[in-house]
VMD Tcl script that draws the C-alpha trace (Angstrom):
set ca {
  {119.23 116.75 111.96}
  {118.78 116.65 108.47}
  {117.61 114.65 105.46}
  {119.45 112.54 102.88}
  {117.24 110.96 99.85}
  {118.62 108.06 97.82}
  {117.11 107.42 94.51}
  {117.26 104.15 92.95}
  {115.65 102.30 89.72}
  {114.99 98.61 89.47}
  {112.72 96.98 86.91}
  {110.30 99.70 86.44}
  {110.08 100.79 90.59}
  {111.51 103.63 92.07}
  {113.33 103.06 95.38}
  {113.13 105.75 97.52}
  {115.47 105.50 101.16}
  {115.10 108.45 103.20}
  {117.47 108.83 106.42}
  {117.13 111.54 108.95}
  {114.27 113.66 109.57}
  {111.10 114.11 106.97}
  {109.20 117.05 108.61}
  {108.08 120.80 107.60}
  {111.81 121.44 106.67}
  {112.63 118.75 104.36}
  {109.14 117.62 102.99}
  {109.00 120.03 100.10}
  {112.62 119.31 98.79}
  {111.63 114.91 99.10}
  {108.55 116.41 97.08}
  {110.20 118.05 94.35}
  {113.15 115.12 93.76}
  {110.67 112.69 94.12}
  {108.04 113.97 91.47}
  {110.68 114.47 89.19}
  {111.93 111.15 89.29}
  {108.82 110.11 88.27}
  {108.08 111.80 85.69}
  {111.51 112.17 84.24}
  {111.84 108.27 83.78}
  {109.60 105.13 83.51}
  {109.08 104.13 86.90}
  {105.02 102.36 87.41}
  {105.48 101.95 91.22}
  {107.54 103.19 94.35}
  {108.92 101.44 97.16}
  {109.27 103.76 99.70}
  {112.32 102.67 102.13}
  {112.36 104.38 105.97}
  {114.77 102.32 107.61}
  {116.82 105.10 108.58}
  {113.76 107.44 109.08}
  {114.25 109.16 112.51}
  {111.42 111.60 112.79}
  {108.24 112.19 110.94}
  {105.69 114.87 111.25}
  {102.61 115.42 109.32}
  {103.94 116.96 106.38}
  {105.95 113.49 105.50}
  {102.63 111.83 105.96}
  {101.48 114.53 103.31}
  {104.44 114.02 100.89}
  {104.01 110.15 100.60}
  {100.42 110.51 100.49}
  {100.75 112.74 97.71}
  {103.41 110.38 95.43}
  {100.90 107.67 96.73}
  {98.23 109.32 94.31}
  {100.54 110.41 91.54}
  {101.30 106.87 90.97}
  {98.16 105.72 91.12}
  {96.78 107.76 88.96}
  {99.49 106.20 86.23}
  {98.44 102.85 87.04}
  {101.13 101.88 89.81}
  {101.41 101.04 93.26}
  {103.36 102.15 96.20}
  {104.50 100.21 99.18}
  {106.44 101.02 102.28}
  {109.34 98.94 103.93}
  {111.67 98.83 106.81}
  {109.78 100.97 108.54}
  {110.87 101.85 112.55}
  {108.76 101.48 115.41}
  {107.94 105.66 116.00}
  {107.16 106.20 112.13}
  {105.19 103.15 112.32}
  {103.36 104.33 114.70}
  {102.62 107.68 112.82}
  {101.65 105.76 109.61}
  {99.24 103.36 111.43}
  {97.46 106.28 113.33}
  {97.31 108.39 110.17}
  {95.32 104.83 108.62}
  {98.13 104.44 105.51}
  {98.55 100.89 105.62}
  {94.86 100.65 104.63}
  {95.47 102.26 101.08}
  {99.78 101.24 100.95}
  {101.06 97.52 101.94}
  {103.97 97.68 104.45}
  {106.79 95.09 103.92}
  {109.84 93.97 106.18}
  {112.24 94.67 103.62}
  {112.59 96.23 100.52}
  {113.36 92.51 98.75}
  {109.83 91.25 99.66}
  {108.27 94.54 98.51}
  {110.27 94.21 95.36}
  {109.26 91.01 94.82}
  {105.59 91.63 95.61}
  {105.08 94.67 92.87}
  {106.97 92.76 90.61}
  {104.89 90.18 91.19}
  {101.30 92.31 90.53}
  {102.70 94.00 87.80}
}
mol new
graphics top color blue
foreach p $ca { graphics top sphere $p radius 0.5 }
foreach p [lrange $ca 0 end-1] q [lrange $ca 1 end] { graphics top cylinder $p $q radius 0.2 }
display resetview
């Protein structure tokens, strides 16, 4: 299986839905388009949208960890959404939701960095 990224802007916050499979295959192209979303237009926080997220290995842990402090270190903030019960599981072990605030849907994550902004 493979990956499909959709890109969206809304208010400042770059949506990010990945379907499929974010592992050692696909991490580095999710890498590129995401970083040059971000710098190519005005986004100050991410919403990062895995409700069709499969599969997840460490190197998808190491891609949103690394937009995670690219944002950051503009000023923004990065939250996670519809995330699935195995990938939850991943992001839970690997301690994420510590740094990055998980929401239901990407509505109330919208409306939560909107919000803080």
């Amino acid at each position: 299986m493979n990956l499909q990224i959709e890109m969206e802007h809304h208010r400042g916050v770059l949506i990010v839905r990945l379907s499929g499979e974010l592992d050692h295959h696909t991490s580095d192209m999710v890498r590129m388009q995401m970083d040059e979303a971000i710098q190519r237009r005005q986004c100050e926080h991410i919403v990062l949208s895995l409700k069709n997220l499969q599969f997840m290995d460490s190197s998808g842990l190491g891609v949103i960890l690394g937009r995670y402090k690219l944002i950051k270190q503009k000023g923004g903030k990065m939250a996670v959404c519809d995330v699935n019960p195995p990938v939850y599981r991943l992001l839970e072990m690997s301690g994420l939701f510590k740094i990055m605030p998980i929401y239901d849907n990407e509505g109330n994550a919208l409306t939560e960095l909107e919000v803080v902004s």
